[in-house]
Backbone as ProteinMPNN parsed JSONL, in Angstrom:
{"seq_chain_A": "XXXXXXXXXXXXXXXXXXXXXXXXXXXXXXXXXXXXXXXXXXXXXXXXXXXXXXXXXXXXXXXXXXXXXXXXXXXXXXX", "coords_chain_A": {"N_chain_A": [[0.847, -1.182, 0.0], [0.442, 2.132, -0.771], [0.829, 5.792, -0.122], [-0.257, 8.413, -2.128], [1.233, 11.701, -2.978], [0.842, 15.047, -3.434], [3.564, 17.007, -4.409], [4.163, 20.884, -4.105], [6.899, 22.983, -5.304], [8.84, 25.465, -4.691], [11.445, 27.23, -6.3], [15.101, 28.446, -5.686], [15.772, 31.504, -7.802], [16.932, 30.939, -10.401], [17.273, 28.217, -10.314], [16.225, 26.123, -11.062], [15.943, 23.969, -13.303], [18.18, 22.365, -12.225], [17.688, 21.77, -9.633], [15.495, 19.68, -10.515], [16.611, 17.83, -11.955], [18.159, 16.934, -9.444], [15.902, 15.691, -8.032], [15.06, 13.88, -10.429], [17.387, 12.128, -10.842], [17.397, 11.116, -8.377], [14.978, 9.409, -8.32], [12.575, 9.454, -7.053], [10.265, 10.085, -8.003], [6.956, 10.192, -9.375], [5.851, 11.654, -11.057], [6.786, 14.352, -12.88], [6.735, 18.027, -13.111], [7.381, 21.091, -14.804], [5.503, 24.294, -13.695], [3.804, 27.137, -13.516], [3.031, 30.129, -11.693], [2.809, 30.152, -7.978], [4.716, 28.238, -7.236], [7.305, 26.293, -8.725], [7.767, 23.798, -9.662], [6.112, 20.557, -9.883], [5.615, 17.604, -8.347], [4.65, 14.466, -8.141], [4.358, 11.682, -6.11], [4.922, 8.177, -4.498], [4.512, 7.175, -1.472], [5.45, 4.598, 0.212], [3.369, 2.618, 2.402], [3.929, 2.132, 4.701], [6.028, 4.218, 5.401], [6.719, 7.625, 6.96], [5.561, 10.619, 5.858], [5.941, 13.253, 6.441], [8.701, 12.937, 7.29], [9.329, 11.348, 4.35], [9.446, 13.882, 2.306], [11.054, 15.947, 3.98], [13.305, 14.064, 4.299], [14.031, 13.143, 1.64], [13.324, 15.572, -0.728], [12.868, 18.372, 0.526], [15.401, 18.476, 1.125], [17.258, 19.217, -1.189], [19.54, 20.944, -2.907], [18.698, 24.655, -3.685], [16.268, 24.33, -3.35], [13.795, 26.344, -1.783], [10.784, 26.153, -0.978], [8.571, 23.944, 0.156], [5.258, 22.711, -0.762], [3.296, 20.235, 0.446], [0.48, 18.137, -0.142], [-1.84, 15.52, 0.381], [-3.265, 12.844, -0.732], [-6.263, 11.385, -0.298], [-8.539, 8.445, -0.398], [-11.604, 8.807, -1.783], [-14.157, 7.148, -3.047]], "CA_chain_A": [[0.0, 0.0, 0.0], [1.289, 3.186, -0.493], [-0.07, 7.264, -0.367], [0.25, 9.589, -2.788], [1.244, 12.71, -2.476], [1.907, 15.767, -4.665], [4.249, 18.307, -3.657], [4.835, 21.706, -5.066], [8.27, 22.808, -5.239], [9.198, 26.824, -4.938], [13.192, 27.461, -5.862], [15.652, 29.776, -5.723], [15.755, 31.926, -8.691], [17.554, 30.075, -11.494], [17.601, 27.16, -9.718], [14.639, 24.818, -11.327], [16.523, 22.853, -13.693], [19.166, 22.015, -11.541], [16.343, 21.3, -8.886], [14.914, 19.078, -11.645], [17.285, 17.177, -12.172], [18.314, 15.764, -8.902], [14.552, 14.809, -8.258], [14.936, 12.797, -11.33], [18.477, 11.271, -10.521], [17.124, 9.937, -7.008], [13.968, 8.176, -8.748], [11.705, 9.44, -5.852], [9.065, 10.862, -8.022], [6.424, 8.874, -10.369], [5.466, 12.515, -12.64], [7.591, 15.614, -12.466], [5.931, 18.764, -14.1], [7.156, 22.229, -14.472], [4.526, 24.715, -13.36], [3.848, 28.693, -13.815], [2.434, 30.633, -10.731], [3.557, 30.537, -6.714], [5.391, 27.414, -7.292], [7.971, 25.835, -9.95], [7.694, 22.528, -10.068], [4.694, 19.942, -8.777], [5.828, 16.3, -7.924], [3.237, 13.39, -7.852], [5.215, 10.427, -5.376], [4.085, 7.646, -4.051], [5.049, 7.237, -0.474], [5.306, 3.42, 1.053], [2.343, 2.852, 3.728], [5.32, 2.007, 5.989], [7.034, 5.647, 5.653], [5.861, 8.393, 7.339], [5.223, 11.283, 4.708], [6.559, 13.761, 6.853], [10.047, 12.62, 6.737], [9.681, 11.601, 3.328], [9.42, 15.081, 2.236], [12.23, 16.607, 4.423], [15.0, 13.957, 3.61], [14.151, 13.312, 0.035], [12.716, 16.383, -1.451], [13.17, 19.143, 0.592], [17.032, 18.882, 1.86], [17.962, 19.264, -2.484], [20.064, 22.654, -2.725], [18.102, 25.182, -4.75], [14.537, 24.549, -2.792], [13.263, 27.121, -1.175], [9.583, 26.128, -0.119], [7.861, 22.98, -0.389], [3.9, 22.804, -0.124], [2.646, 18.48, 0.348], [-1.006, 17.747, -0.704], [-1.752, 14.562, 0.692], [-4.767, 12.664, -1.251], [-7.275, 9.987, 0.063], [-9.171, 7.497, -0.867], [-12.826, 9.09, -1.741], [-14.807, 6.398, -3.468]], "C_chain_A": [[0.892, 1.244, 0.0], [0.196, 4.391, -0.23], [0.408, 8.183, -1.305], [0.187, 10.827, -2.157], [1.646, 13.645, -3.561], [2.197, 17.146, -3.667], [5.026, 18.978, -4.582], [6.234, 22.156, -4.749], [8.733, 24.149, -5.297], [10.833, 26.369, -4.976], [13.296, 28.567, -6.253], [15.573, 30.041, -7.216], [16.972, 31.437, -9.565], [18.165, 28.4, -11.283], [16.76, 25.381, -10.184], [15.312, 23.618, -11.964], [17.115, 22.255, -13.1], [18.483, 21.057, -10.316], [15.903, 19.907, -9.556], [15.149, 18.055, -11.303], [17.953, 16.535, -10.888], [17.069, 15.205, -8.19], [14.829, 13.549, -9.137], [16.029, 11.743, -11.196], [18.434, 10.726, -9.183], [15.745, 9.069, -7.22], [13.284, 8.443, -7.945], [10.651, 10.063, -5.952], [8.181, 9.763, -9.359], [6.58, 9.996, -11.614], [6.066, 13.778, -11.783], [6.819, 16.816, -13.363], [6.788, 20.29, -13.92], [5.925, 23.083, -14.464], [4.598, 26.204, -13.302], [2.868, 28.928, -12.486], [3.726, 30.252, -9.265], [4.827, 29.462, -6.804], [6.034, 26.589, -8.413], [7.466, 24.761, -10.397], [6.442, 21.585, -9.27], [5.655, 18.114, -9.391], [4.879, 15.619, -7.52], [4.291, 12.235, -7.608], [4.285, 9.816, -4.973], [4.786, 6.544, -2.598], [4.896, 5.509, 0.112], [4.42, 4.077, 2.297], [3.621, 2.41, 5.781], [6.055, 3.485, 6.672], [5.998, 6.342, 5.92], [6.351, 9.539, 5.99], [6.226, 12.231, 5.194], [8.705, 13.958, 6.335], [10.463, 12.282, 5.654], [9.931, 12.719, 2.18], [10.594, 15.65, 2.585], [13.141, 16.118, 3.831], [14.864, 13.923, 2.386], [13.906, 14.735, -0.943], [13.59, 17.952, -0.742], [14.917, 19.993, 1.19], [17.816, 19.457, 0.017], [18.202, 20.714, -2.42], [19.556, 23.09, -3.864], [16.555, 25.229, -4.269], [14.402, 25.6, -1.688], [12.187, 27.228, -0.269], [9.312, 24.942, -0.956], [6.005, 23.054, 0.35], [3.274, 20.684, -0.476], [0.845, 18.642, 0.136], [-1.273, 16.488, -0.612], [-2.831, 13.96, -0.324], [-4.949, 11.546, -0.266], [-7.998, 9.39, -0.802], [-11.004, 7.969, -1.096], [-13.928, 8.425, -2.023], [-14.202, 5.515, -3.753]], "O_chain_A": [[1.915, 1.341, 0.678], [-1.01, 4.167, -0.134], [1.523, 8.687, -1.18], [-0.516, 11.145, -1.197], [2.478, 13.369, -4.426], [1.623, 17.844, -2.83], [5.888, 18.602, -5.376], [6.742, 21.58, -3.786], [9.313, 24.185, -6.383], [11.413, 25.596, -4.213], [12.56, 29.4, -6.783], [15.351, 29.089, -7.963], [18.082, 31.73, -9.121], [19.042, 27.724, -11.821], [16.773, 24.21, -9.805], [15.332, 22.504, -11.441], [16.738, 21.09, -13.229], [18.735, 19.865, -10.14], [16.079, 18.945, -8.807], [14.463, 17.302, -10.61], [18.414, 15.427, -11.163], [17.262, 14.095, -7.695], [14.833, 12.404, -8.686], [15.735, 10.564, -11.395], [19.307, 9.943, -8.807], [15.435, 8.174, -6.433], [12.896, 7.329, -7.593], [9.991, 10.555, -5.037], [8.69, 8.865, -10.03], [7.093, 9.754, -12.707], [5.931, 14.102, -10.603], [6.278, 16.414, -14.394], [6.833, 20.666, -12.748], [5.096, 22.677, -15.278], [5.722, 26.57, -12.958], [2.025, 28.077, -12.203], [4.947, 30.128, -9.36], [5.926, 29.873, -6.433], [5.187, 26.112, -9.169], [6.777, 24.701, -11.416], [5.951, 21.935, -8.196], [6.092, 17.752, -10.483], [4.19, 16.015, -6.58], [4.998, 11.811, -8.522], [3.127, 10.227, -4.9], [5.369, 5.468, -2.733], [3.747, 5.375, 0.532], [4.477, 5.15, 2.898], [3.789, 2.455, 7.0], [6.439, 3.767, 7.807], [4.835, 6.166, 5.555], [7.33, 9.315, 5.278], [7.318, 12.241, 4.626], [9.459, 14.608, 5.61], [11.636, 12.542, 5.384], [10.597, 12.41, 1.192], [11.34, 15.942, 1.649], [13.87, 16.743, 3.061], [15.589, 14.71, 1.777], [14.506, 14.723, -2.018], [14.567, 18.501, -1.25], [15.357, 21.111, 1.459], [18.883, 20.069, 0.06], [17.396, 21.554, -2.02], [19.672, 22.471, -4.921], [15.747, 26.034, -4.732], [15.088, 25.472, -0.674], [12.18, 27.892, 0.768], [9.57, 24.762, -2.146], [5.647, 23.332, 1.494], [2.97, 20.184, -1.559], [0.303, 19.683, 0.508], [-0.959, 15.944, -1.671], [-3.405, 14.903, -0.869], [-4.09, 10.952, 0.386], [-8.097, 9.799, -1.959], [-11.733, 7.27, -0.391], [-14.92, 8.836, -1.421], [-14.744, 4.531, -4.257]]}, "name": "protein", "num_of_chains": 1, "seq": "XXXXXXXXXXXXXXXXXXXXXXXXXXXXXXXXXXXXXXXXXXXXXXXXXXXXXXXXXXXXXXXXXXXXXXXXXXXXXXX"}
């Protein structure tokens, strides 16, 4: 079982690609998107029901040099 999650991605100013790109070289995202408005990039992961979300977030995502702000969006299960 896992949870998805999508999390947007604010960086520093000229920082996105670079950003990008070690997202994509640690494999820890299913769909990567760049994005126009408050936030660069939006990440759709899919978190093991084992891991807490929390911490998956901090060490994977938000420790990458060049992030600035991360916003998580958890989903559920509605129907």
């Amino acid at each position: 079982m896992t949870t998805c999650v999508f999390v947007q991605i604010r960086c520093k100013p000229g920082t996105t690609y670079a950003v990008a790109e070690q997202i994509a070289l640690r494999e820890i995202h299913s769909e990567l998107y760049s994005t126009s408005g408050e936030y660069d990039l939006l990440m759709k992961a899919y978190v093991p029901a084992t891991s807490d979300v929390g911490h998956f977030v901090n060490e994977s995502v938000a420790g990458i040099e060049g992030i600035e702000r991360t916003m998580t969006t958890l989903t559920f299960k509605a129907f």
